[in-house]
C-alpha positions, -999 to 999 in steps of 0.1 A, spaced: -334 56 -521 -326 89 -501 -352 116 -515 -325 139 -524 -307 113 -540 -341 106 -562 -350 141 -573 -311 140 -586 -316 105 -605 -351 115 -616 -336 148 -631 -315 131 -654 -319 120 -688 -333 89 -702 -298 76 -710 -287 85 -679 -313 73 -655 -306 40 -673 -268 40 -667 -279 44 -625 -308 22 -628 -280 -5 -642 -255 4 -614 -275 2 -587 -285 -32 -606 -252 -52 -605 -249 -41 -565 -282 -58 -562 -273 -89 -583 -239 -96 -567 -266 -99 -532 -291 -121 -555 -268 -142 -573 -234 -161 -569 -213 -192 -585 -235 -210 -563 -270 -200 -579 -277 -226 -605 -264 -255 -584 -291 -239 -554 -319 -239 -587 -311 -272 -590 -311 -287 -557 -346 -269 -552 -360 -281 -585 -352 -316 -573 -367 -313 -542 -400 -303 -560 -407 -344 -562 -389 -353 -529 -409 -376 -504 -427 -356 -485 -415 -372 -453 -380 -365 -465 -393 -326 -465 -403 -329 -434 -371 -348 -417 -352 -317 -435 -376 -291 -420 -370 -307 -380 -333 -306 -385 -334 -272 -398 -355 -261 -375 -337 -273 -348 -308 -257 -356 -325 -222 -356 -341 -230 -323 -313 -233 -307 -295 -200 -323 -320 -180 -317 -324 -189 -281 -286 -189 -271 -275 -164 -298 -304 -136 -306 -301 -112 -281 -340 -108 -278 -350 -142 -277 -324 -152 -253 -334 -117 -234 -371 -136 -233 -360 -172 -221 -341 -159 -194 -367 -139 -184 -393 -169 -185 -365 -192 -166 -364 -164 -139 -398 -168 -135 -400 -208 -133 -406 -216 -170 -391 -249 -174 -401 -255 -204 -376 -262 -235 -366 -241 -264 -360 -270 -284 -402 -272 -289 -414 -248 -315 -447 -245 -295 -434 -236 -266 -421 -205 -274 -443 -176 -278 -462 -159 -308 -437 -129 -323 -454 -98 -335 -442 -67 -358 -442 -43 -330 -413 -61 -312 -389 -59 -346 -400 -27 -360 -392 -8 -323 -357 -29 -317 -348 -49 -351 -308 -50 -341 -319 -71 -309 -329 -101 -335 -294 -98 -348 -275 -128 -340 -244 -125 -319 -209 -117 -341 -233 -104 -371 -230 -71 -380 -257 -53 -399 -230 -30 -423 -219 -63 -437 -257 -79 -445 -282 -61 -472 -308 -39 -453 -342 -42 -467 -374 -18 -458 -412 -26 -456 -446 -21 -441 -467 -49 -456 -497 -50 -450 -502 -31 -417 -486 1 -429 -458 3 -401 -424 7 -415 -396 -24 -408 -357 -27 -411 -352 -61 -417 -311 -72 -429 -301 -109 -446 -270 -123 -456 -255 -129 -486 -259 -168 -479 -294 -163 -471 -302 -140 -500 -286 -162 -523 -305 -191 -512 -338 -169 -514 -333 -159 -545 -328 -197 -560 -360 -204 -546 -373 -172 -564 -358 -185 -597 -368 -218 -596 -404 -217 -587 -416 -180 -603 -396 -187 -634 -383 -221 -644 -417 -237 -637 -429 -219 -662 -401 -217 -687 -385 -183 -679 -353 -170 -662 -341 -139 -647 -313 -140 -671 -339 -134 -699 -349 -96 -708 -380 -95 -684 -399 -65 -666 -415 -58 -634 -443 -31 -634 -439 -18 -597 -440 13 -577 -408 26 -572 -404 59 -590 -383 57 -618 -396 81 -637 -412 117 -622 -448 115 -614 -451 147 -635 -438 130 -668 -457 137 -695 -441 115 -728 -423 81 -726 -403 66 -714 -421 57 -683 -399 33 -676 -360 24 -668 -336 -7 -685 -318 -22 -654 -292 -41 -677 -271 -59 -649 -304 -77 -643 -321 -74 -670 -350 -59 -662 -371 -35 -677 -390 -20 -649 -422 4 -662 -438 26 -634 -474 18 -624 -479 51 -618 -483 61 -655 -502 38 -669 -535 49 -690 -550 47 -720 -527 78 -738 -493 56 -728 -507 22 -733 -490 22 -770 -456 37 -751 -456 7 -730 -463 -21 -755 -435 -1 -778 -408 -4 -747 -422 -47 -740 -414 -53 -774 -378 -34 -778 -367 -53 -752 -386 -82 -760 -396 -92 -721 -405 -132 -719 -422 -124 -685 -442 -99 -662 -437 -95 -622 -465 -75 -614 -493 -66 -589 -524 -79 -595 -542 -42 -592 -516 -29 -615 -509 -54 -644 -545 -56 -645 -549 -21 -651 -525 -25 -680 -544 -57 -698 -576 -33 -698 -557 -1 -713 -542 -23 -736 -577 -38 -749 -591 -7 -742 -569 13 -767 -556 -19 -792 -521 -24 -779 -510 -55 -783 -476 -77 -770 -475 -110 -775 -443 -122 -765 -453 -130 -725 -448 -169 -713 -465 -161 -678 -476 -130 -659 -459 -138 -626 -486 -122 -595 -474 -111 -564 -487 -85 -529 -526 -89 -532 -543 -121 -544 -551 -131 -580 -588 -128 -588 -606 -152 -612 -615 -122 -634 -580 -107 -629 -570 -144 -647 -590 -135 -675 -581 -101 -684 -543 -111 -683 -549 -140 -707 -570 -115 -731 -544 -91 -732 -511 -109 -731 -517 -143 -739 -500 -156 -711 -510 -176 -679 -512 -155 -649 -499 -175 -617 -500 -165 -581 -476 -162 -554 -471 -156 -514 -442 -145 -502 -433 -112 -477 -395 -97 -474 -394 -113 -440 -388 -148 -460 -406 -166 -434 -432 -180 -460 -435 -186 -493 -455 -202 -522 -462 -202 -556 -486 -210 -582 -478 -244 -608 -489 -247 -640 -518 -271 -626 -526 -242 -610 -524 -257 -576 -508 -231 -550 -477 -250 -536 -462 -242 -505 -421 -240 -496 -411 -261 -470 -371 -247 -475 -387 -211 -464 -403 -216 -431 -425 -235 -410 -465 -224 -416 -487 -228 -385 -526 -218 -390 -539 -206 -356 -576 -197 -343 -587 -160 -347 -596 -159 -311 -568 -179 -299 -531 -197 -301 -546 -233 -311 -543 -251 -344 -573 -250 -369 -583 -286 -386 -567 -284 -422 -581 -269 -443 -597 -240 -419 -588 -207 -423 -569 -188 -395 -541 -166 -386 -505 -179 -406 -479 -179 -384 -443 -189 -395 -407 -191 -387 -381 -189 -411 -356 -211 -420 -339 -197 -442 -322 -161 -423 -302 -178 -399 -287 -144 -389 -319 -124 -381 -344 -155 -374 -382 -146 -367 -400 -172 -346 -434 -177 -348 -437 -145 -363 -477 -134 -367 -474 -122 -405 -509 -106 -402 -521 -125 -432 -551 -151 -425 -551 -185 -451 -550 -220 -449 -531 -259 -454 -553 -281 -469 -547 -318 -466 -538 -329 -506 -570 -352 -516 -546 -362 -547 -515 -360 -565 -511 -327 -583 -510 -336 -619 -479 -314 -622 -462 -341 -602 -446 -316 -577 -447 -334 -542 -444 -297 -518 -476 -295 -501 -507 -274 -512 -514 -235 -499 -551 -225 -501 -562 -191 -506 -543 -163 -484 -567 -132 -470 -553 -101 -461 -529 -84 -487 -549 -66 -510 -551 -23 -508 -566 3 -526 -551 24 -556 -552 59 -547 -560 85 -578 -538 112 -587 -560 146 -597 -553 136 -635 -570 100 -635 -531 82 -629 -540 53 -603 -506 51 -581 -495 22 -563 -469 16 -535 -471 40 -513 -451 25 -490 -420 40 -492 -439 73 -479 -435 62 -445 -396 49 -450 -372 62 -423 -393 87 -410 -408 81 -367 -439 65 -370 -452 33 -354 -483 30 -382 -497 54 -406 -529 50 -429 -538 70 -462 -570 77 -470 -583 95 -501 -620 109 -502 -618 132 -533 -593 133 -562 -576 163 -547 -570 155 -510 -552 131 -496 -552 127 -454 -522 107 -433 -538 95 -403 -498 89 -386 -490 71 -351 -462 91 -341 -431 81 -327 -407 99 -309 -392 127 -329 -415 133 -348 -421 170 -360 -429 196 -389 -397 182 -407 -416 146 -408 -448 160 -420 -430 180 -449 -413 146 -459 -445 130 -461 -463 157 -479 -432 162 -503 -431 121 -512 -471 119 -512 -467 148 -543 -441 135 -558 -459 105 -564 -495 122 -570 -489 159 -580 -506 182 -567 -526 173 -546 -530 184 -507 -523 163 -481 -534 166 -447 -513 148 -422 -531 137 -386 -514 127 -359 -537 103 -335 -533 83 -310 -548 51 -329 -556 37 -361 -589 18 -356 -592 -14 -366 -618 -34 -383 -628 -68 -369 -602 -93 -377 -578 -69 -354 -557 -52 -383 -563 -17 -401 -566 -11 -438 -533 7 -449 -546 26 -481 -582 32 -484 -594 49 -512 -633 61 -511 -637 77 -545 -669 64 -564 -669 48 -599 -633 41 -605 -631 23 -636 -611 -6 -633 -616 -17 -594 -642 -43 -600 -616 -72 -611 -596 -63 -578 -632 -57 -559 -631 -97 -571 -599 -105 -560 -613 -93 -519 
């Protein structure tokens, strides 16, 4: 949302932050969901106890397919492979290994060049993200595609566990739907074209711990999409302080992994399963959690390849390495061999699940999990990603040494001036307070040892609450 447009939405009043919150929600639901959804639910459910080899033979022919778009239709892969012909590559396009290993800094400097040809990005739904390198991404789907993703969604983080996104359900997430300087409920907005009651992160503690319970159980939510970091935080204010809802079938996990203790604290406070998921807003990947609690992957999402850390080669199952994936599911902006910058691994199944899902097991994926920062008044904010939306930067890092002081190392791009660093400071604050905010331009932002850079880093001492998502790293 256009920071004018969300000083204006975040000015109105309850009732009438819910009517936009509810408009804005049918535009998104018309993208999520058509006449076609529940036969898509369906299908996918079915596949769930498929062959495996029959997986497979449907992952080659889609694959296939999406070869051969993206290298006569895509103008930057077909840009590549007539490059590589020019220079005596003979080799064929119709090999996934052949081609060569796609990272961010190609899509985030030219995304329209992975366009396919006769697609135009006004007609396809434009989403925004850094993940988990901090460097900002347009990335656009089609309705077909979104539809499709969304079915996958729906069928694996909800009906395996009993739930549906047509049920009254809530998502405690970043997005500022409330004003960080809000000082009584509601810290929250109804979304009622989708259901969804969507409680800011950024105000939980133990003086609005009652406040939130109260607004779970007026709209009596059967699930929870939630950060790890932040739901957690919730299940210990609500022990913490004796707020109780009971009413949760499953804490749905999603962004950072899901700790052991995390688990626990969940259970204790909601009485409901937490299950984990993968996924990214490229839709290259994906996986989720069953009630065995076995991770399964999603063959319909992408191809997974699990790569040396020093180079391109495949690791024996079961090793950990980089994940490298193509999609398969946005036909219209395919990413090939696209480096997610996450590190995990494909064990070879020993057994049968006993949840009797056939989709092959996903073990334990490194590389998502940030800091909180801390506003001045003990409120631990999350998601500070939309900081860095739209502005001129290649990557940008926030780092927070004291309660007061927040510092933006930035990797400029061209354009950007004292206009960009007043955006920056304005969003920090509007998510924080008051707080200062220095922002440093530099030529760099060093990396650690696996190659990628922390995105938030927070270095103040004692913070109750970190050690479940300490556990979680």
């Amino acid at each position: 949302m256009r920071d004018d447009l969300l000083r204006l939405y975040q000015a109105l009043p309850p009732s009438l932050r819910t009517v936009a919150a509810t408009l804005r929600g049918y535009r998104l639901r018309w993208w999520r969901y058509g006449p076609e959804s529940e036969r898509l639910v369906a299908e996918t459910l079915e596949r769930d106890t498929c062959p495996p080899e029959k997986l497979r033979a449907w992952q080659e022919e889609r694959l296939a397919f999406l070869l051969n778009r993206a290298a006569t239709q895509v103008p930057y892969y077909r840009n590549m492979w007539t490059e590589r012909r020019r220079h005596g590559d003979k080799r064929s396009f119709e090999y996934l290994e052949h081609w060569p290993l796609l990272h961010k800094e190609p899509v985030r400097a030219n995304p329209r060049l992975f366009v396919a040809d006769g697609r135009s990005v006004r007609g396809m739904f434009e989403v925004n993200t850094s993940g988990t390198t901090g460097k900002p991404m347009r990335l656009w789907r089609s309705r077909a595609a979104s539809c499709a993703y969304y079915a996958l969604l729906e069928a694996r983080y909800r009906r395996w566990h009993g739930v549906s996104w047509r049920e009254n359900w809530a998502i405690l997430g970043g997005q500022a739907v409330v004003s960080p300087s809000a000082k009584r409920p509601p810290y929250w907005v109804w979304n009622g074209a989708m259901h969804q009651l969507y409680l800011s992160a950024n105000h939980v503690g133990p003086q609005n711990a009652a406040a939130y319970a109260s607004a779970m159980t007026q709209y009596q939510v059967s699930h929870l999409s939630a950060y790890p970091s932040s739901a957690t935080e919730l299940a210990r204010q609500f022990l913490a302080t004796g707020a109780t809802y009971r009413g949760l079938k499953v804490v749905v996990a999603n962004a950072e992994p899901l700790g052991p203790s995390q688990r626990e604290l969940l259970s204790q406070a909601f009485g409901a399963p937490a299950r984990e998921t993968y996924g990214m807003v490229e839709i290259v990947a994906g996986a989720s959690e069953c009630p065995a609690g076995t991770l399964h992957l999603w063959p319909e999402m992408g191809m997974v390849e699990v790569l040396d850390d020093e180079g391109d080669t495949p690791v024996l199952p079961g090793t950990t390495g980089r994940l490298v994936c193509t999609g398969l599911i946005n036909e219209d902006m395919p990413l090939v061999r696209y480096v997610v910058g996450d590190r995990g691994s494909l064990p070879t199944p020993s057994e049968p699940c006993p949840c009797g899902r056939k989709l092959p097991p996903m073990g334990p994926v490194e590389g998502r999990s940030n800091d909180m920062l801390i506003a001045p008044d003990g409120r631990r904010v999350y998601w500070l990603n939309p900081v860095f939306y739209g502005l001129p930067i290649h990557e940008a890092q926030i780092v927070q040494e004291v309660p007061d002081l927040v510092t933006i190392k930035c990797v400029p791009a061209g354009g950007f001036g004292d206009e960009s660093r007043r955006t920056i400071v304005h969003r920090v604050r509007a998510r924080m307070g008051e707080v200062r905010v220095n922002v440093d331009v530099v030529a760099q932002i060093p990396r650690g040892p696996n190659g990628k850079f922390q995105a938030i880093i927070c270095r103040i001492p004692s913070q109750p609450g970190r050690g479940a998502g300490a556990a979680a790293r």
